[in-house]
N, C-alpha and C positions, 0 to 999 in steps of 0.2 A: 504494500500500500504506500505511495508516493504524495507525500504535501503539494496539495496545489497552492493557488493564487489566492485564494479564501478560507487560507490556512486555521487551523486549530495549534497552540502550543503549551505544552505541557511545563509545570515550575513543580519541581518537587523539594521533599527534604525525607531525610533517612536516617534514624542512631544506628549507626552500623554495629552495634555489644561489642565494644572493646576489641576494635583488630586495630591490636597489637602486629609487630614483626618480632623476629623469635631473640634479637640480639637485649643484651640487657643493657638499660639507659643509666649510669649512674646518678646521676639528678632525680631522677622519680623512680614513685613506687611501683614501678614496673615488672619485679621478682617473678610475679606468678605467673607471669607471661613470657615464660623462658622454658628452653629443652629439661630443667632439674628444680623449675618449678613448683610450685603447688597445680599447677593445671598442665602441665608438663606439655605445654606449647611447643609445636615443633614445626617443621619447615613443611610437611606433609598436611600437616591442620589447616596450618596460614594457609597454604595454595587451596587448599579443599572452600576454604570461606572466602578467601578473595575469587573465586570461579562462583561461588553460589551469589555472593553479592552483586556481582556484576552481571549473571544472568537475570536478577529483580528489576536491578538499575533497568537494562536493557527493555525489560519489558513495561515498568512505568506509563501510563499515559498513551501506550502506543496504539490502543485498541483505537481511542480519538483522534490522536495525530499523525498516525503512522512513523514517527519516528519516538523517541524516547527522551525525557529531560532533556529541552535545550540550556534550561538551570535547573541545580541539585543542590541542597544543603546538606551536610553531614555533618555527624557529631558522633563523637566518641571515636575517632581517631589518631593515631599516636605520633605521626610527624609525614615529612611531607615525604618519604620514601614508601610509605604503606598506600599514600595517595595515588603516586607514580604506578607502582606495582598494580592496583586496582583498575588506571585510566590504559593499562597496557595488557590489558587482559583480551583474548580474541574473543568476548562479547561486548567490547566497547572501545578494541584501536579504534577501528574504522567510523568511530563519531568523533574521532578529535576533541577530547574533551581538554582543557586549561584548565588550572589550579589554583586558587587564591587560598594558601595557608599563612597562618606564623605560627608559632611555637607560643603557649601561651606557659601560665607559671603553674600549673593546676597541677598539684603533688602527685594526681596519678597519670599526667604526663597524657591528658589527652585532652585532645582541643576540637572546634570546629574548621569548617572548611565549605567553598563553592566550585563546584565545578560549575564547567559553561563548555557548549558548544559552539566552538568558535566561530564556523558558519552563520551561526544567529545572533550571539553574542560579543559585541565589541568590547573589553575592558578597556573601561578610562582610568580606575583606580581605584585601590582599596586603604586602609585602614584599622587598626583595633582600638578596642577601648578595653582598657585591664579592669577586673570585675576583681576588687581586694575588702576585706572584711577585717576586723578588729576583733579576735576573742575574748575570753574574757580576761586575757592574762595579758592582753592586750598587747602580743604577738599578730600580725600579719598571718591572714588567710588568703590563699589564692584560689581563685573558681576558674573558669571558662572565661575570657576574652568574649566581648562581644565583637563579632565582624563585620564590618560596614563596607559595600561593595559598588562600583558605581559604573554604570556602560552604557551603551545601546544595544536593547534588546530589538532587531527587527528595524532597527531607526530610532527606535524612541529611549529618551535618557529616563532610565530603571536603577533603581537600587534597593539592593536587597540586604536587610539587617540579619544577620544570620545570631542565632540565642543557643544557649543549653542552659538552662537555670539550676542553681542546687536542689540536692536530691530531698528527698522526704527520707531519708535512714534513719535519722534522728525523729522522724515524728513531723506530722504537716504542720501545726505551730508553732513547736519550734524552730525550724526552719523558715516560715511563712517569710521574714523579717528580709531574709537573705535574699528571696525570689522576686519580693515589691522592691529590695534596692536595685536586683536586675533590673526590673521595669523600667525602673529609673532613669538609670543608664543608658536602655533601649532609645527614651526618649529625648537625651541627650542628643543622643545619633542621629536622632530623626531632626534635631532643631538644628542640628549641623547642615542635614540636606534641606530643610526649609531657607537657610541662609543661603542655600546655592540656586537653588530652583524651586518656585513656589509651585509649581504644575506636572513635576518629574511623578513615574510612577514609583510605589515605593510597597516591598512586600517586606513584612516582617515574618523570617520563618524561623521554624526551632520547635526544640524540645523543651519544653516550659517547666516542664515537672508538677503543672497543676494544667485544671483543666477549665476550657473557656469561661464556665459560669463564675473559678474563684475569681478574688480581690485585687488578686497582681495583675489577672491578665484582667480581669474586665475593669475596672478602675484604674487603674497605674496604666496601662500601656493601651488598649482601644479606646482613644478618645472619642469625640466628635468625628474628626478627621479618618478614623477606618473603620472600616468592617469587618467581621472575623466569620467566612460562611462555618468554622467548623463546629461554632454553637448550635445550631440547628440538626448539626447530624450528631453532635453529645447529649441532644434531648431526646433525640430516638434513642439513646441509650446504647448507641456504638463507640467503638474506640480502639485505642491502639499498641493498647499494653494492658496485662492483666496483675492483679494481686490479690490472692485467697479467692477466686473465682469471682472479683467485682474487676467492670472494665474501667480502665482510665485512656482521656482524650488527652495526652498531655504532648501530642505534635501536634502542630497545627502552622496555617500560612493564614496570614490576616494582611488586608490588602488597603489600602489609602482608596479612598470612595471616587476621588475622580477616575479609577479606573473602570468604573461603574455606567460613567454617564459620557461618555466619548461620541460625538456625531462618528469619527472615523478611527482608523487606529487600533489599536490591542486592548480589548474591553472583556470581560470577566466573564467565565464560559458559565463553570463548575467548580465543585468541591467534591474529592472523593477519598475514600480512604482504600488501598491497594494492599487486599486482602485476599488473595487469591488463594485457593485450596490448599495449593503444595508448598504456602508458607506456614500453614498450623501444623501444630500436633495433631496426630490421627488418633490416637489412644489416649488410658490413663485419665489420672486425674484432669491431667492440661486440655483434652480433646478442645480442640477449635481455639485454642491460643497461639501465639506467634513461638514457631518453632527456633528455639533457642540454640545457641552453640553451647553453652554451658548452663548447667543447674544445680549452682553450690560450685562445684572442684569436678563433679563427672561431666564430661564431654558427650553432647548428645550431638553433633554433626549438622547444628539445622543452619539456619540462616540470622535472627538477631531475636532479640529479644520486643522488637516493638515493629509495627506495620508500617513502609513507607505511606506518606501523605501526599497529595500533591494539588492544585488547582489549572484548570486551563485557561486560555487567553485564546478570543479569536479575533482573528484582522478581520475588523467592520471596513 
């Protein structure tokens, strides 16, 4: 199936569960992501995950577009060689994908990232913003960079704030505190591309760690100014990560509303979430959850622990 002239294009984002590469980093907690590790990571595993993630990528959006993410957001990867290895895989040479990484401070040494298909994506420029917290021993904490990305998608000047917010491990109010300062942050970013262009499209994507209806995302970060379609499909009670058998929506892409109302141009198709069969569990307790590479310390060979997202854009 071949894009014509009244194209459809697909924007996604993806937590890839921790693909790691098998070398150990001495900066971060990287240990158990090693051949004599605790999860006894090896070069056999890595290639087995990086071929199953790249045959999802591949298939993303394509049912719409016939091709697959012309942008992708990632999270939970570990530096820009896992990237390369991933963007060189033979399910995804042949789109040419680019790379906007940095290495961010986050102890277990993994960061976000964008891919772009360069055919469709111009980079003008990227950016991070360090995401640092205060303990209580009032030590420096490090999280996820937040990514701010800037191009022409199609012709049209796009930027995309790429997120990974802190975890719930600790408990969702405890934590709450850490995910509205991301918010914060996010919108930081955003008042940075407001100073550069009042009319740019601008998608904020990522793994939020809460889901559309909390605090952080619906107050803190969807103002006036955007939309979030993936409220509407977390009311149906879908989503893209599981825990004790209750779903959470915590990916999601929320979109600045003039992409909504365009006489011409790339205006807002869909929202879906890319859930495809042979990413669940078939058995067991997990049946119809996102087929995991790991659970606990044993290696169960799937693919991540959370369902890629994506929205599409068609040229009116």
């Amino acid at each position: 199936m071949k894009n014509d002239l009244n194209s459809i294009y697909s924007i996604a984002f993806y937590n890839l569960e921790n693909l790691f590469d098998t070398i150990d980093d001495p900066k971060t907690a990287d240990d158990d992501f090693t051949p004599k590790g605790r999860n006894k990571w090896n070069r056999k595993r890595y290639e087995r995950k990086l071929k199953k993630l790249a045959s999802v990528i591949s298939q993303v959006g394509v049912e719409q577009s016939g091709i697959p993410p012309v942008v992708i957001g990632l999270a939970e990867i570990e530096n820009l060689k896992v990237l390369t290895d991933l963007v060189n895989t033979k399910e995804l040479v042949e789109h040419r994908y680019g790379i906007v990484h940095y290495d961010s401070q986050d102890e277990r040494g993994i960061d976000v990232a964008l891919l772009y298909q360069k055919e469709h994506f111009e980079l003008l420029g990227s950016e991070f913003f360090p995401l640092i917290f205060i303990d209580e021993d009032g030590e420096k904490d490090y999280s996820r960079d937040i990514l701010l990305v800037k191009g022409n998608l199609k012709g049209e000047l796009t930027y995309f704030v790429v997120n990974h917010w802190s975890s719930r491990r600790e408990g969702k109010e405890k934590t709450e505190p850490k995910r509205i300062k991301a918010a914060m942050l996010a919108r930081q970013a955003i008042s940075k591309v407001y100073a550069e262009s009042s009319d740019a499209n601008i998608l904020i994507i990522g793994d939020f760690n809460d889901n559309p209806t909390d605090i952080s995302v619906k107050k803190y970060l969807v103002q006036d100014d955007f939309y979030n379609p993936f409220e509407s499909i977390y009311d149906k009670g879908k989503g893209t990560a599981t825990h004790y058998d209750e779903w959470y929506l915590f990916d999601q892409i929320i979109l600045s509303k003039n992409i909504f109302n365009k006489e011409n141009g790339l205006v807002y198709h869909q929202a879906e979430i890319f859930e495809e069969h042979f990413l669940k569990s078939w058995k067991g307790k997990r049946k119809g959850s996102p087929f995991r590479t790991y659970i606990g310390k044993w290696h169960q060979g799937g693919f991540s622990d959370h369902f890629p997202v994506y929205v599409t854009l068609r040229r009116e």
